[in-house]
Every structure is written in C-alpha cells, then in structure tokens.
FINUSE-43375 format. One line per field, with one value per residue (C-alpha): residue number from 0; residue in three letters; chain; x negated, y, z. Coordinates in nm, 4 decimals, padded with zeros to 6 digits. Layout:
<recs>
resi <- [NUM | ...] .
resn <- [ALA | ...] .
chain <- [A | ...] .
X <- [X | ...] .
Y <- [Y | ...] .
Z <- [Z | ...] .
</recs>
This chain:
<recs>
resi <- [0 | 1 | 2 | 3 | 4 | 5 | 6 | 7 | 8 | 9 | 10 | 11 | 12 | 13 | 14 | 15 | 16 | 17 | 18 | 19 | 20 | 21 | 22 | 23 | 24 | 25 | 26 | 27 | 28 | 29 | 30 | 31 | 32 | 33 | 34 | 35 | 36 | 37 | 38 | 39 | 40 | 41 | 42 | 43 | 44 | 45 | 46 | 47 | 48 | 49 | 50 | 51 | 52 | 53 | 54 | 55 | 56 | 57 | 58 | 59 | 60 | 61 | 62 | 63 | 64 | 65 | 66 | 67 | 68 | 69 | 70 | 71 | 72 | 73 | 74 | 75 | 76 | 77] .
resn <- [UNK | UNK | UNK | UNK | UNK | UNK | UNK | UNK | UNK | UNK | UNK | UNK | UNK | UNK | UNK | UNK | UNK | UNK | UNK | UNK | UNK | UNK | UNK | UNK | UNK | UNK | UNK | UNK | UNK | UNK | UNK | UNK | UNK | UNK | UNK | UNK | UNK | UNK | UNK | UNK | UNK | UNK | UNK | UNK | UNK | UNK | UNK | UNK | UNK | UNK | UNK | UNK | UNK | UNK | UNK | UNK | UNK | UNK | UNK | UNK | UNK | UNK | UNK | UNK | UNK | UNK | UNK | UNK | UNK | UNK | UNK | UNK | UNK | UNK | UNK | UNK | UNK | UNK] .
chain <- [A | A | A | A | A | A | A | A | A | A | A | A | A | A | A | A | A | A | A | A | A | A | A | A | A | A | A | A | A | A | A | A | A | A | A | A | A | A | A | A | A | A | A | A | A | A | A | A | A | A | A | A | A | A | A | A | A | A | A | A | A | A | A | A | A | A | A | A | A | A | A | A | A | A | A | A | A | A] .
X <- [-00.0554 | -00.0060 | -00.1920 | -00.3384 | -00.5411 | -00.6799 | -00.7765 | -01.1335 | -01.1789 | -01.3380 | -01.0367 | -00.8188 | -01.0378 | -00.9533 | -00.6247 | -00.5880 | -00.4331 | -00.5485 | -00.7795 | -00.9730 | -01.2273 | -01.2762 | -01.0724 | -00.9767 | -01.2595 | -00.9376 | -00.8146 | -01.1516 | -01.1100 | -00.7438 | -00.8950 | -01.1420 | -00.8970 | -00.7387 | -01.0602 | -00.9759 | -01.1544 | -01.4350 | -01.4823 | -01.2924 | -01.1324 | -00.9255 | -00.5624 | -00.5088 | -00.7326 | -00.8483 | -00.7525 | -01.0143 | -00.7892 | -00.5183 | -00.2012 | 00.0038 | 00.3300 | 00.4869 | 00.6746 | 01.0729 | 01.2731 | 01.5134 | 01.8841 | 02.0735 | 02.3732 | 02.1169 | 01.9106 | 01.8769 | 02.0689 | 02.3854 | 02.4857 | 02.3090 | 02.5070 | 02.1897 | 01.8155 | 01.7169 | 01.9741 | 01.7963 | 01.4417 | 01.2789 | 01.0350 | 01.0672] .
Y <- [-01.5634 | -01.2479 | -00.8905 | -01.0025 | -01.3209 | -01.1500 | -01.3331 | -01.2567 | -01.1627 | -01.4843 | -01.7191 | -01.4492 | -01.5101 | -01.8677 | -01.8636 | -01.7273 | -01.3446 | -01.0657 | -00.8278 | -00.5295 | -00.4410 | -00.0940 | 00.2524 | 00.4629 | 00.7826 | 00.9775 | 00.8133 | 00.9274 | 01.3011 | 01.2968 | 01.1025 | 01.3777 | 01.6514 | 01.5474 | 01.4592 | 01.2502 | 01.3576 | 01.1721 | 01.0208 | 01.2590 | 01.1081 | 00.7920 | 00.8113 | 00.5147 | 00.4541 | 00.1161 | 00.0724 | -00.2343 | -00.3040 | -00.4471 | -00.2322 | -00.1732 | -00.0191 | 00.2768 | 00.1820 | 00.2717 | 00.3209 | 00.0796 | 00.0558 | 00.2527 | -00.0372 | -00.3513 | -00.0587 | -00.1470 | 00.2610 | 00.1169 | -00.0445 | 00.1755 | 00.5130 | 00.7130 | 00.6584 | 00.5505 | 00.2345 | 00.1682 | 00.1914 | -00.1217 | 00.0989 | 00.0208] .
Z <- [-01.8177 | -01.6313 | -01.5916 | -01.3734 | -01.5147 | -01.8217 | -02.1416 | -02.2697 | -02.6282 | -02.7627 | -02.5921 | -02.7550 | -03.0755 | -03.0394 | -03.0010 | -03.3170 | -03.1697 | -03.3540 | -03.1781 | -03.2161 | -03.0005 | -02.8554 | -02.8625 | -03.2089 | -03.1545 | -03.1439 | -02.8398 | -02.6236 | -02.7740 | -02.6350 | -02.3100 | -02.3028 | -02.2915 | -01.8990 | -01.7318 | -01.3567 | -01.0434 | -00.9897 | -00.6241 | -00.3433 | -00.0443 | -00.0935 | -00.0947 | 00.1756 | 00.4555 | 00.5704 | 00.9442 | 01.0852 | 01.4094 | 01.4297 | 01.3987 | 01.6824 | 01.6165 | 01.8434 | 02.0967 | 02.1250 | 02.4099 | 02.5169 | 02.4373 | 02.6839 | 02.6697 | 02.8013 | 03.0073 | 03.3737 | 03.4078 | 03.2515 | 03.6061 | 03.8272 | 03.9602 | 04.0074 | 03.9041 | 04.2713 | 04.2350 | 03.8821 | 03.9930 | 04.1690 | 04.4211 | 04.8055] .
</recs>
C-alpha cells in the first residue's frame, strides 16, 4: 500500500494496527496559531486547449542562408 491508496480505520482495526482516532486538543491549538488562506486564486491554471509550444528559429548551420551569399540567393520569391 501506498499514500496514495489509504487504509480506512476499521481494515486498520482488523488488521490488528493500533490506531487512535482524531487529533491531541493540543495539536488544533498549535494548528490554530498559523491559520491558511482560505480560497484566493489558484497557484496553477488549467489551460483547456491544447498546448502549443513557441516556436524557435532554425539552426543557422542546416538554414537555407548557410549556402546563399546574400538574402536574395536564399529567398525563393520570383
């Protein structure tokens, strides 16, 4: 079993593991004293389309320039 696929307290019961149910009251006083923000904005946005990543410019050795000897030769406009 992992964290992730969490026993419940009567198969813990069962198993023989002993439990205790529930937080020492001393626990919630020190909980109490660092209260967490409640609601806010979410730290990582959900983006519903699919992602397209930014383009990058091409490699200047396999470039259509490398051959060329000015940037009329490299273009391919009549």
């Amino acid at each position: 079993m992992t964290h992730d696929c969490p026993i419940t307290v009567e198969e813990a019961s069962e198993l023989g593991l002993p439990i205790t149910v529930g937080l020492p009251k001393a626990i919630y006083k020190l909980m109490d004293l660092y209260p967490q923000p409640q609601g806010g904005r979410p730290s990582v946005q959900y983006i519903p389309l699919p992602y397209k990543p930014t383009p990058t410019l091409p490699d200047t050795k396999s470039s259509t320039l490398s051959g060329a000897k000015n940037l009329r030769e490299a273009l391919p406009y009549d």
